[in-house]
C-alpha atoms as a printed R data frame, in Angstrom:
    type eleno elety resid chain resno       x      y        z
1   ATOM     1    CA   UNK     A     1 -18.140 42.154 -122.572
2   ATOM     2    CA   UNK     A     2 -17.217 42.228 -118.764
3   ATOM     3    CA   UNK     A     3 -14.914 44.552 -117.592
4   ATOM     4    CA   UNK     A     4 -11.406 43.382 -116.394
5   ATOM     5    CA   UNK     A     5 -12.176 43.409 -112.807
6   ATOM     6    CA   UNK     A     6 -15.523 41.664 -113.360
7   ATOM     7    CA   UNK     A     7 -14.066 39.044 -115.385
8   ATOM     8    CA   UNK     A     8 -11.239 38.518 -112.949
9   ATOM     9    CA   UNK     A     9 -13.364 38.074 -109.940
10  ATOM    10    CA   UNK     A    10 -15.848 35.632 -112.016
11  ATOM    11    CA   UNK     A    11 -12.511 33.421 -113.122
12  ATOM    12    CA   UNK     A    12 -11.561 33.760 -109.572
13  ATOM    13    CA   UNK     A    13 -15.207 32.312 -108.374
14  ATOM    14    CA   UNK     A    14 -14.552 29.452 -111.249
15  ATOM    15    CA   UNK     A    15 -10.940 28.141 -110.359
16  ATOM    16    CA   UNK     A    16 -11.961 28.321 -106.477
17  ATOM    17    CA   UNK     A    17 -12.575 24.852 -106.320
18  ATOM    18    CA   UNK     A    18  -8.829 24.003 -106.712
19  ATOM    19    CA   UNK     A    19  -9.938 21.727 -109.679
20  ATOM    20    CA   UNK     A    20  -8.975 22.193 -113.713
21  ATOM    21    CA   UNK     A    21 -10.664 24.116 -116.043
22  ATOM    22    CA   UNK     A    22 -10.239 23.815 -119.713
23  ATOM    23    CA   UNK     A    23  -8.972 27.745 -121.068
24  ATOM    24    CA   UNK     A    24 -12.152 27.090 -123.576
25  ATOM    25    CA   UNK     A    25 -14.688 26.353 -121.319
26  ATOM    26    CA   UNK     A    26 -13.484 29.145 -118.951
27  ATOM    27    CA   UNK     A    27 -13.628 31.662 -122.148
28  ATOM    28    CA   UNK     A    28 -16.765 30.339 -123.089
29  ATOM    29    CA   UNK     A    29 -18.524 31.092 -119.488
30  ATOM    30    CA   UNK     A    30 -16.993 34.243 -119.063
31  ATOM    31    CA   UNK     A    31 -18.415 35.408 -122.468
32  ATOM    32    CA   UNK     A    32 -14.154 36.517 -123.813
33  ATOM    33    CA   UNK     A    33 -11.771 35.205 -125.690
34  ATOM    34    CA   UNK     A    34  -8.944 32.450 -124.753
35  ATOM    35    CA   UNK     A    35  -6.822 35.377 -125.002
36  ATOM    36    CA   UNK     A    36  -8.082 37.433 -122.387
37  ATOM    37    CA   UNK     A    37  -8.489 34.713 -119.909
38  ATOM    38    CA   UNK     A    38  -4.524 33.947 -120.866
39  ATOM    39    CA   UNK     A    39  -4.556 37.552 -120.041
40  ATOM    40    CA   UNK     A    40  -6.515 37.839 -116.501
41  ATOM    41    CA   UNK     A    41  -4.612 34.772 -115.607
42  ATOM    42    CA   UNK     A    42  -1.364 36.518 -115.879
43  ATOM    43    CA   UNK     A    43  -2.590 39.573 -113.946
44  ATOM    44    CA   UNK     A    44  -3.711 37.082 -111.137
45  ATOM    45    CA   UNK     A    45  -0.477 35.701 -110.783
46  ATOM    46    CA   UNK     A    46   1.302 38.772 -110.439
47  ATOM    47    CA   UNK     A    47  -1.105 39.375 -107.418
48  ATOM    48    CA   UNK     A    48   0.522 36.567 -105.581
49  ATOM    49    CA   UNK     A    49  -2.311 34.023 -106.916
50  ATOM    50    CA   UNK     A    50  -0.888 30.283 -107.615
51  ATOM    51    CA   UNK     A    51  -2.053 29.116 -110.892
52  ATOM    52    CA   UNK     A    52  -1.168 26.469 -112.921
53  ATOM    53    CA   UNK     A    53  -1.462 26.045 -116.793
54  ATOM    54    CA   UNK     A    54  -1.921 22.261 -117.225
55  ATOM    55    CA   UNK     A    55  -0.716 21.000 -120.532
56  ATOM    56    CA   UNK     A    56  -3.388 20.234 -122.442
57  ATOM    57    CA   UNK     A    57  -6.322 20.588 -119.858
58  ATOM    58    CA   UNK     A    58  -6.130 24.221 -118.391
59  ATOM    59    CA   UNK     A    59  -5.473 25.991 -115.468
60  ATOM    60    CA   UNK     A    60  -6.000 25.149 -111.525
61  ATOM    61    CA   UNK     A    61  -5.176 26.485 -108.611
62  ATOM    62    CA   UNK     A    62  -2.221 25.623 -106.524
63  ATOM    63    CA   UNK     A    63  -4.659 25.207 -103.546
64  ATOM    64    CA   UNK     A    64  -8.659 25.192 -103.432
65  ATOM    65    CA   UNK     A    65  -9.475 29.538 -102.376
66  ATOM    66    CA   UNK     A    66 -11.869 30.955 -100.078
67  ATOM    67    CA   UNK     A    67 -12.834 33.868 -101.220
68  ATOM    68    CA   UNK     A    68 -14.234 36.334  -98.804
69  ATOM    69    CA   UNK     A    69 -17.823 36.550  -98.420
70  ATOM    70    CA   UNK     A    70 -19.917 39.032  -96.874
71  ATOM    71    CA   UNK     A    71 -22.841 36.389  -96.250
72  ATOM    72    CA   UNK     A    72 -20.568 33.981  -94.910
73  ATOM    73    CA   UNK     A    73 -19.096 36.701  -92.382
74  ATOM    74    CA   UNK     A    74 -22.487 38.076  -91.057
75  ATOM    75    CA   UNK     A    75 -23.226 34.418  -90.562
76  ATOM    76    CA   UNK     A    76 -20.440 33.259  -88.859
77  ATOM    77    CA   UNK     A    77 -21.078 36.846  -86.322
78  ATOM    78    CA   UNK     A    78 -21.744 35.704  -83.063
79  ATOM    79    CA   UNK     A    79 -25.582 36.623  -81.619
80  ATOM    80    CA   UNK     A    80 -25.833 39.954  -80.812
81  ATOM    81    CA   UNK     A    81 -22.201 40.735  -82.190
82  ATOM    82    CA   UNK     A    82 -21.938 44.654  -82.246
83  ATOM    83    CA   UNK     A    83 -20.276 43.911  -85.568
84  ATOM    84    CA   UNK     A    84 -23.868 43.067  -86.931
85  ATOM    85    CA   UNK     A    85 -24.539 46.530  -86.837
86  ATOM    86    CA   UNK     A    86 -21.540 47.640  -89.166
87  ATOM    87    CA   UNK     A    87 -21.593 48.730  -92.437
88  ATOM    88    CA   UNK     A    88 -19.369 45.814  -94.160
89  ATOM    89    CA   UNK     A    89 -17.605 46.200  -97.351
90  ATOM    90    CA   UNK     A    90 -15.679 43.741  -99.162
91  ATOM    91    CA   UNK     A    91 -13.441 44.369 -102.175
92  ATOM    92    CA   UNK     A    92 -11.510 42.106 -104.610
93  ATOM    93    CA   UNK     A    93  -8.765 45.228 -104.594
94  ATOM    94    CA   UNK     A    94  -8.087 48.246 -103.042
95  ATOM    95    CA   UNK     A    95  -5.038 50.033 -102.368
96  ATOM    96    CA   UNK     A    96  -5.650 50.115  -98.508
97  ATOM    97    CA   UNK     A    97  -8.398 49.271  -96.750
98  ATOM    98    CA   UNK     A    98  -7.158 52.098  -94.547
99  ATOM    99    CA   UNK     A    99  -7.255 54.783  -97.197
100 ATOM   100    CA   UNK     A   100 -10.501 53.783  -98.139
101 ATOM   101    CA   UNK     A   101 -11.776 54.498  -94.497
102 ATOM   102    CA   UNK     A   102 -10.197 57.403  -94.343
103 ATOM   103    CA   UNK     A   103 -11.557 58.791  -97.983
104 ATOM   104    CA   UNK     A   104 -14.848 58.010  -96.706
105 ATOM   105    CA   UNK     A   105 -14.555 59.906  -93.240
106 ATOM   106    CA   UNK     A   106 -17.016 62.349  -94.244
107 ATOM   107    CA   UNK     A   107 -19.941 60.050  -94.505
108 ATOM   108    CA   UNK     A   108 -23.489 59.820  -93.411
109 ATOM   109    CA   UNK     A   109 -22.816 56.580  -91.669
110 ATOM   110    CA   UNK     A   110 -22.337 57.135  -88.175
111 ATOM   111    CA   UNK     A   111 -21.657 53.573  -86.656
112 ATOM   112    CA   UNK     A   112 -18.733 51.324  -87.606
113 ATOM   113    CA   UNK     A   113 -17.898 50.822  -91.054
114 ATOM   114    CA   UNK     A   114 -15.683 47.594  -92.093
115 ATOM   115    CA   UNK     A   115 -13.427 47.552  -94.991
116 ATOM   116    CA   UNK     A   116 -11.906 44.105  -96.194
117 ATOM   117    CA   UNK     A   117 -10.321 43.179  -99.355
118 ATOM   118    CA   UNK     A   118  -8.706 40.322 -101.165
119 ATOM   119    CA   UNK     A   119  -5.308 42.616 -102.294
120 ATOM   120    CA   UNK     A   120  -3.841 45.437 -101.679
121 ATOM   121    CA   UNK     A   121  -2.018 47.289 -104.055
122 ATOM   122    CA   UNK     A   122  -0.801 49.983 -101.406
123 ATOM   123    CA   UNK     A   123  -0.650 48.110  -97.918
124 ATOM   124    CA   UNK     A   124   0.620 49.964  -95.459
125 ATOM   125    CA   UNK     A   125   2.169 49.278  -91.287
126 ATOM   126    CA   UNK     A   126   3.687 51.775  -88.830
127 ATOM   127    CA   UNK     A   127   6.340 53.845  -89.321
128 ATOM   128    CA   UNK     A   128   5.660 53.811  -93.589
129 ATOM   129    CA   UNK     A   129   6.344 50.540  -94.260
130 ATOM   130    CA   UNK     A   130   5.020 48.015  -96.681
131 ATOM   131    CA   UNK     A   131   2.228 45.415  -95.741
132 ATOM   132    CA   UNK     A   132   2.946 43.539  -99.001
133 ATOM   133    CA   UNK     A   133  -0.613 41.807  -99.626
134 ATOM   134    CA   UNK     A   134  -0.725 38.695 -102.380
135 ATOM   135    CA   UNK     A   135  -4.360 38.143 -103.515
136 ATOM   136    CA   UNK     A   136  -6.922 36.107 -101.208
137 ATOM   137    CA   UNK     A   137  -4.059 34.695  -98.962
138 ATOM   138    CA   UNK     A   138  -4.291 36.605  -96.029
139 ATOM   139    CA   UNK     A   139  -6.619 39.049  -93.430
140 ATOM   140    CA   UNK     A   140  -6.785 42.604  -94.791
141 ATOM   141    CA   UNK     A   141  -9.431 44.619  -92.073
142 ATOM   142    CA   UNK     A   142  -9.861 48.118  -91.111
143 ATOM   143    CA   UNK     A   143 -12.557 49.076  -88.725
144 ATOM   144    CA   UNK     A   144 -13.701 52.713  -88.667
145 ATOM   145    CA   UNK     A   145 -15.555 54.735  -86.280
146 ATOM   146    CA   UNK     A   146 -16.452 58.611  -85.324
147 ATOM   147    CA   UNK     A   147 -15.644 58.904  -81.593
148 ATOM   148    CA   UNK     A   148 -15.754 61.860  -79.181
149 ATOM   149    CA   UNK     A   149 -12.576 61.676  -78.278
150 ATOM   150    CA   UNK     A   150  -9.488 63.039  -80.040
151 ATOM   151    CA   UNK     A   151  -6.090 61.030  -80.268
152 ATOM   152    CA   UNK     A   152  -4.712 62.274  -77.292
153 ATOM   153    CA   UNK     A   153  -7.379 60.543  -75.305
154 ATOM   154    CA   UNK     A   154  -6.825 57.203  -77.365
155 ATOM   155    CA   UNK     A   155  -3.620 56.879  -76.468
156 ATOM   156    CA   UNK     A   156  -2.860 53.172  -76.368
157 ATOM   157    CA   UNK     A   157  -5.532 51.414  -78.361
158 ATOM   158    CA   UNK     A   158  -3.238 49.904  -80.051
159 ATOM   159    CA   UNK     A   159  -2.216 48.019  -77.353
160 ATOM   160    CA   UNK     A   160  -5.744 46.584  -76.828
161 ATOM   161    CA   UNK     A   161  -6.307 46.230  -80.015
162 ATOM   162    CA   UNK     A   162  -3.608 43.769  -80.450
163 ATOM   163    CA   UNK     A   163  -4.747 42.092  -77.135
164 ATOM   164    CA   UNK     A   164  -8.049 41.150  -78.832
165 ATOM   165    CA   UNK     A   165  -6.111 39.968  -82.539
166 ATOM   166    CA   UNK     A   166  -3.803 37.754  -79.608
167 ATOM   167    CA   UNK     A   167  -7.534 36.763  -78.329
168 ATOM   168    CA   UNK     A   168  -8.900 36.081  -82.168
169 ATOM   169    CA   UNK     A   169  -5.899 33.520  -82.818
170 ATOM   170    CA   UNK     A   170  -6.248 31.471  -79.214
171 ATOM   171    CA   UNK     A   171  -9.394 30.726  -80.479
172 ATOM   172    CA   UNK     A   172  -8.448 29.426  -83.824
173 ATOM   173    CA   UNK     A   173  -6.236 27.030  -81.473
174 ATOM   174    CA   UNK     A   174  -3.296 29.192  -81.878
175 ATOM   175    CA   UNK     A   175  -0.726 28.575  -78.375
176 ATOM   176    CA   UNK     A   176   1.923 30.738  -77.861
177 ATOM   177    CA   UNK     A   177   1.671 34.381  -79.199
178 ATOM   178    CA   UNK     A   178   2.552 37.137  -77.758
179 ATOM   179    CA   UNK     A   179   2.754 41.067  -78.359
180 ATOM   180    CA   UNK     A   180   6.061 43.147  -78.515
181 ATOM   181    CA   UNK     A   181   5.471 47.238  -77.638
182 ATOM   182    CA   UNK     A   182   3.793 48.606  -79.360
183 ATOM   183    CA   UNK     A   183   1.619 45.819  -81.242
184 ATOM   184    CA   UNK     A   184   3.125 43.674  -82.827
185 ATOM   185    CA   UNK     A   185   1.870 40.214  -82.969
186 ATOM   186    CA   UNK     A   186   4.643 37.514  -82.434
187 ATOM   187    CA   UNK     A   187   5.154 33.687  -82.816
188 ATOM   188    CA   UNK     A   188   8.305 32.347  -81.728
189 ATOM   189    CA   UNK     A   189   9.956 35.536  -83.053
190 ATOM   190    CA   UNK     A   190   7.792 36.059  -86.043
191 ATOM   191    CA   UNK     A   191   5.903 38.638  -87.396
192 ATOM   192    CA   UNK     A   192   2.012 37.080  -87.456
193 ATOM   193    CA   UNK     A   193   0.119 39.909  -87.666
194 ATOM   194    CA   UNK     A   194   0.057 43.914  -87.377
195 ATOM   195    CA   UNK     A   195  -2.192 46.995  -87.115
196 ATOM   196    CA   UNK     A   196  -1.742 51.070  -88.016
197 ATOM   197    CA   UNK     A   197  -4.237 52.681  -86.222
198 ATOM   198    CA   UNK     A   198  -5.097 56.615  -87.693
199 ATOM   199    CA   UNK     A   199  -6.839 59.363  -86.484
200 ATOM   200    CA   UNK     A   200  -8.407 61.861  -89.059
201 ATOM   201    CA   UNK     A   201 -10.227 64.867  -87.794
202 ATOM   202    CA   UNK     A   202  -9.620 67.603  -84.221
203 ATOM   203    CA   UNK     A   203  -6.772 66.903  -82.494
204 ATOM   204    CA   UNK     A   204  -8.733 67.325  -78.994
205 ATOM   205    CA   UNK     A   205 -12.161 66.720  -79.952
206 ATOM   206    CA   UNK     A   206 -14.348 64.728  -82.336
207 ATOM   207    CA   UNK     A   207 -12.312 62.512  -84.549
208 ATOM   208    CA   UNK     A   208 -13.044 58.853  -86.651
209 ATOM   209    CA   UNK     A   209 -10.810 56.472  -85.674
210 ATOM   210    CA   UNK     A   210  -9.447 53.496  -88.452
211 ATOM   211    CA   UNK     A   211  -8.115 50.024  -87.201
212 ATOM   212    CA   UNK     A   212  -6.320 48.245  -89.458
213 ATOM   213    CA   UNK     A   213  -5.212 44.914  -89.034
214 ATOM   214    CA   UNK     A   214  -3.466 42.334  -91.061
215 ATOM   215    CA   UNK     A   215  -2.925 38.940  -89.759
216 ATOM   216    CA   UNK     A   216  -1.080 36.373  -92.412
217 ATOM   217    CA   UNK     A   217  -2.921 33.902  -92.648
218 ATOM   218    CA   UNK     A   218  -1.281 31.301  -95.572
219 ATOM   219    CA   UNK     A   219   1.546 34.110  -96.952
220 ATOM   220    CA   UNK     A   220   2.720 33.807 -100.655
221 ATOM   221    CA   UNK     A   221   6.193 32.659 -100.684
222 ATOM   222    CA   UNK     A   222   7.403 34.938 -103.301
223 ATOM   223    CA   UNK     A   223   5.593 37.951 -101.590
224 ATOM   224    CA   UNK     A   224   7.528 36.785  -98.114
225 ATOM   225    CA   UNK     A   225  10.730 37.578  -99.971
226 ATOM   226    CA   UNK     A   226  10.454 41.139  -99.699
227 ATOM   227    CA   UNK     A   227   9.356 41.150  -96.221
228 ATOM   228    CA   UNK     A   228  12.721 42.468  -94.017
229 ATOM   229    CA   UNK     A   229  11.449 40.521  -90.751
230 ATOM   230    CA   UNK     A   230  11.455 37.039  -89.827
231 ATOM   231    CA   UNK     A   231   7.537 35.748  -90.214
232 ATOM   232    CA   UNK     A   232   5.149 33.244  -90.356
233 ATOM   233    CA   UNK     A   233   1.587 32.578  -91.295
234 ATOM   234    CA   UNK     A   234  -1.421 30.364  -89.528
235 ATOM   235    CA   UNK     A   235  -0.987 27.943  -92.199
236 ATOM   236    CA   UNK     A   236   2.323 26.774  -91.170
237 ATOM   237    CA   UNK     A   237   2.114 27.144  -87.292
238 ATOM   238    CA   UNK     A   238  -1.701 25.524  -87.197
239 ATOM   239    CA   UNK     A   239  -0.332 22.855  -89.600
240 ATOM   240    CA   UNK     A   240  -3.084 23.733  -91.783
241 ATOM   241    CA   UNK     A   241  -5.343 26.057  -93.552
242 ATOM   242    CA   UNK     A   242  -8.371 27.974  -91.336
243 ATOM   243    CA   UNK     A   243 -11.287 28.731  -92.857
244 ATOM   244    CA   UNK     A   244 -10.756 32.686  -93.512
245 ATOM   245    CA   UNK     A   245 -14.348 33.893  -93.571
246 ATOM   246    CA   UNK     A   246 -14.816 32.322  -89.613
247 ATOM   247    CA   UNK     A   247 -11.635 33.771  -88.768
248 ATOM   248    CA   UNK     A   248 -12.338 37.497  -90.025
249 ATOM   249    CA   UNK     A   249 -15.764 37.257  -88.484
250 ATOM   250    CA   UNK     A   250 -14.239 36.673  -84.755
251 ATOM   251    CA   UNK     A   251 -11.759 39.178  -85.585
252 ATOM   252    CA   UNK     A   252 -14.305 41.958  -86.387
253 ATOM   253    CA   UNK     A   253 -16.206 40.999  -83.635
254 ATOM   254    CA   UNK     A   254 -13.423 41.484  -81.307
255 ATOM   255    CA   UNK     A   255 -11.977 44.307  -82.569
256 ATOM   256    CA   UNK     A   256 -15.326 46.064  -82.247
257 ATOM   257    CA   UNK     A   257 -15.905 44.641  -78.859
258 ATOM   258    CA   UNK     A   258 -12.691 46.253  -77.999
259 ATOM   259    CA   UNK     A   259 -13.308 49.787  -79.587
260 ATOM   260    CA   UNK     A   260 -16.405 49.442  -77.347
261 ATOM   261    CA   UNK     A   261 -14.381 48.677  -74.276
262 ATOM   262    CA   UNK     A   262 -11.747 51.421  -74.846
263 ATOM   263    CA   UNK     A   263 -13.772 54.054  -75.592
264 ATOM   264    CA   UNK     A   264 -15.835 54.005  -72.388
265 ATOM   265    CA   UNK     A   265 -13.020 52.786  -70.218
266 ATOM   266    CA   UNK     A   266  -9.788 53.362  -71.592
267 ATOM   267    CA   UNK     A   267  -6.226 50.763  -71.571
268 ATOM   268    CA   UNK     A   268  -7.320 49.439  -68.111
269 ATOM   269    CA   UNK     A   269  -9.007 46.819  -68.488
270 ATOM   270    CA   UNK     A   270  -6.471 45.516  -71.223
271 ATOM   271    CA   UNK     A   271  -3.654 46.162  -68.894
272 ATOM   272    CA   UNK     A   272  -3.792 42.486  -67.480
273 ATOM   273    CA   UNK     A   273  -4.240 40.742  -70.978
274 ATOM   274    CA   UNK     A   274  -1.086 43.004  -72.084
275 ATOM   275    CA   UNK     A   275   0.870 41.967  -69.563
276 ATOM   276    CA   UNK     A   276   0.208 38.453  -70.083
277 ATOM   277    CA   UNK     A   277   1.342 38.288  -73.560
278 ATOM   278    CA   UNK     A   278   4.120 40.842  -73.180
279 ATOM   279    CA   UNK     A   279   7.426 39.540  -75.191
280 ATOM   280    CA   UNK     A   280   9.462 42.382  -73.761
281 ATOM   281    CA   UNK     A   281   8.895 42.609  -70.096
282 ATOM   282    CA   UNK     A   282  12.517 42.401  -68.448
283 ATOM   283    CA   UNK     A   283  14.108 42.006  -71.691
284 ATOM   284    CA   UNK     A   284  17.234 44.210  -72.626
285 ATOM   285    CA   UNK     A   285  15.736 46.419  -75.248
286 ATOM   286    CA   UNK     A   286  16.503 49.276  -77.658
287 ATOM   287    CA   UNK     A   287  14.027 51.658  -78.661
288 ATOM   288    CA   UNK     A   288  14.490 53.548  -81.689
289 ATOM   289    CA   UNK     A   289  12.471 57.009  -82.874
290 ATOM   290    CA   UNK     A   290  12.800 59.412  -84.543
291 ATOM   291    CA   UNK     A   291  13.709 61.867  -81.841
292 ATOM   292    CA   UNK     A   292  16.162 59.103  -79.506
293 ATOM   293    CA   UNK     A   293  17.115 56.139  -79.145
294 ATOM   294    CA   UNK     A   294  16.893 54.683  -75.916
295 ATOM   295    CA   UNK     A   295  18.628 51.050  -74.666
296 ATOM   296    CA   UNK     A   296  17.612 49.802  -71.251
297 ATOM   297    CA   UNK     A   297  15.265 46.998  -69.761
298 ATOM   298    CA   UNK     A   298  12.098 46.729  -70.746
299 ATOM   299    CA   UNK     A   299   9.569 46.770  -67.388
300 ATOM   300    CA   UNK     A   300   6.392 46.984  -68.959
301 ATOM   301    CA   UNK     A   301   3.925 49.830  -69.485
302 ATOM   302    CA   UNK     A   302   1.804 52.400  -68.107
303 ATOM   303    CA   UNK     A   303  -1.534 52.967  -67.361
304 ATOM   304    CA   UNK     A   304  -1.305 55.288  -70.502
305 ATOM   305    CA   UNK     A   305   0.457 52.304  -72.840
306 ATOM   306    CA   UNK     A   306   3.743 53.545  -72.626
307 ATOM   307    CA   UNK     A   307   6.833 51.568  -72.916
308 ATOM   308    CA   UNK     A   308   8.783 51.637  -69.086
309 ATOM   309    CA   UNK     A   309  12.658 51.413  -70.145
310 ATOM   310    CA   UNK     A   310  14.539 51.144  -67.328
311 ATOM   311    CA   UNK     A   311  17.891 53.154  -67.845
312 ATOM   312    CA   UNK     A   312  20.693 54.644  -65.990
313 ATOM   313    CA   UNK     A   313  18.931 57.677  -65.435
314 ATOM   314    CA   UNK     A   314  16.066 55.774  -64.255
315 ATOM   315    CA   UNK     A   315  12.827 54.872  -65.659
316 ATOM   316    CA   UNK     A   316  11.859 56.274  -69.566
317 ATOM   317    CA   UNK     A   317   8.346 56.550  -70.734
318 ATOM   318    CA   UNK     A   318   8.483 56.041  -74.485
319 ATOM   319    CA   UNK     A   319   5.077 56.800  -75.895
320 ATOM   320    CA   UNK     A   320   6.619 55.476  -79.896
321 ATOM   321    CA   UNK     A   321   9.151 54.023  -81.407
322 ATOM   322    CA   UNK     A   322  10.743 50.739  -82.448
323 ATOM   323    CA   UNK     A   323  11.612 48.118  -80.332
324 ATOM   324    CA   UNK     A   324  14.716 45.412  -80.959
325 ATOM   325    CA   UNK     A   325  15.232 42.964  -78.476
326 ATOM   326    CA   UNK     A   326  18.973 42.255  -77.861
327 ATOM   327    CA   UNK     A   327  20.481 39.653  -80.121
328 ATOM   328    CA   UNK     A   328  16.546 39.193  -81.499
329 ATOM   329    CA   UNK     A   329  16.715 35.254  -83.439
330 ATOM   330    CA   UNK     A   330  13.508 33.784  -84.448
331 ATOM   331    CA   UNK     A   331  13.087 30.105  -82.949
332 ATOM   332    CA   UNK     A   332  12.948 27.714  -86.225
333 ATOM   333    CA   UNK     A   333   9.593 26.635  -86.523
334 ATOM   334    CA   UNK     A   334  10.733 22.973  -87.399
335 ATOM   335    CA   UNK     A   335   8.550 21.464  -84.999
């Protein structure tokens, strides 16, 4: 007999067509019972997955899938793609694609390595929050790689990183994001997509870097319940569904263009980019931390990726922290 996650990813491959599939047949491929595919079924759906039990037929999908595919990635690299070099993994579940980076920071492998994965049981963003992730829906990505330089000299990564996720979505056909400090990724208000970036190893010296990046791509309505920020998803500004595996393969190449980029030149050549998708720029802002909170107008940032606040006291340098904008109202997204 397969084991659970075997049979669940088979079902998965199966009901990916969007069509209906008798509960016999399915038990009868899979080499189980009706009972257990009753049973994978029902762990699915409490991933986020739509199914449907058809009276009397079976069970279909609310929506054909595509599932992730490693092939279909690699393919879909561009020619000469750095990212054809990495070391890509892809998993039906993890419980970060961060934290399995990060466990892995001792290896052998000394270029990138690429995590992605269908769900995440333990997603996190900055500051400790929740990325919730339903099943096959959205972009889960972390990029890893040892560099020579500690944290200190990374400052502001971030910041390019989200330049080249702002860069990934233009060329879905995606008009109008933009970034708020420190990388958030905006449309009309809402939250698109994210990253946590994380250092493990010398503060000064030697470290291995992890990217992650999540970038909703057709969010689970239930699962967008117990997100506390206005959002959206590609699905509903594109007015349709992209192709995920085309759309994770010009992220990764970007994002490892970037790391590229950064690591032999630093912010500056991002500044420009940054400033052209900057939400905040003259904007009455308050910046929360947990050391201050600071309320001023926003003028930009540094050469280092700080946030310029400019204040009564003149102007603040805030290297972290949250941003609100004053009287922040996502536009309706009715047109």
């Amino acid at each position: 007999m397969m084991p659970p996650m075997q049979t669940e990813s088979t079902l998965l491959n199966l009901l990916a067509d969007g069509e209906t599939h008798s509960g016999a047949q399915l038990a009868r491929d899979l080499g189980v019972s009706r009972n257990a595919i009753w049973k994978r079924i029902r762990t699915m759906t409490d991933k986020g997955l739509g199914i449907r039990a058809v009276p009397g037929a079976g069970y279909r999908l609310d929506a054909p899938l595509e599932l992730l595919s490693r092939s279909a990635i690699l393919d879909a690299l561009p020619a000469g793609s750095p990212a054809r070099k990495a070391d890509l993994v892809i998993l039906d579940e993890v419980d970060s694609t961060n934290d399995f980076l990060l466990r892995s920071a001792g290896s052998e492998h000394r270029g990138d390595r690429i995590c992605m994965a269908e769900y995440q049981t333990g997603g996190r963003g900055r500051q400790g929050r929740t990325w919730h992730s339903p099943f096959g829906r959205n972009i889960y990505l972390s990029i890893s790689r040892a560099v020579e330089l500690g944290p200190d000299a990374m400052s502001g990564i971030g910041l390019a990183a989200a330049t080249a996720i702002v860069k990934t979505l233009e060329a879905c056909g995606l008009d109008g994001a933009g970034l708020k400090w420190p990388n958030d990724i905006l449309y009309r208000g809402r939250k698109l997509a994210g990253l946590l970036i994380e250092f493990h190893g010398e503060h000064h010296g030697r470290s291995r870097l992890v990217i992650g990046a999540g970038v909703n791509v057709a969010m689970d309505e239930d699962a967008g319940r117990h997100i506390d920020q206005p959002w959206t998803d590609l699905c509903t500004v594109l007015g349709g569904m992209p192709e995920r595996n085309p759309l994770a393969a010009r992220l990764i190449h970007e994002l490892t263009l970037m790391v590229d980029t950064f690591t032999h030149d630093g912010l500056k050549p991002f500044l420009e980019s940054w400033a052209g998708y900057d939400l905040t720029r003259d904007k009455t802002v308050r910046v929360e931390s947990p050391w201050r909170t600071l309320s001023g107008i926003a003028r930009g940032i540094d050469d280092r990726g700080a946030l310029l606040v400019e204040t009564g006291d003149g102007i603040q340098h805030v290297l972290s922290g949250d941003v609100r904008l004053r009287q922040e109202q996502p536009e309706t997204m009715n047109d």
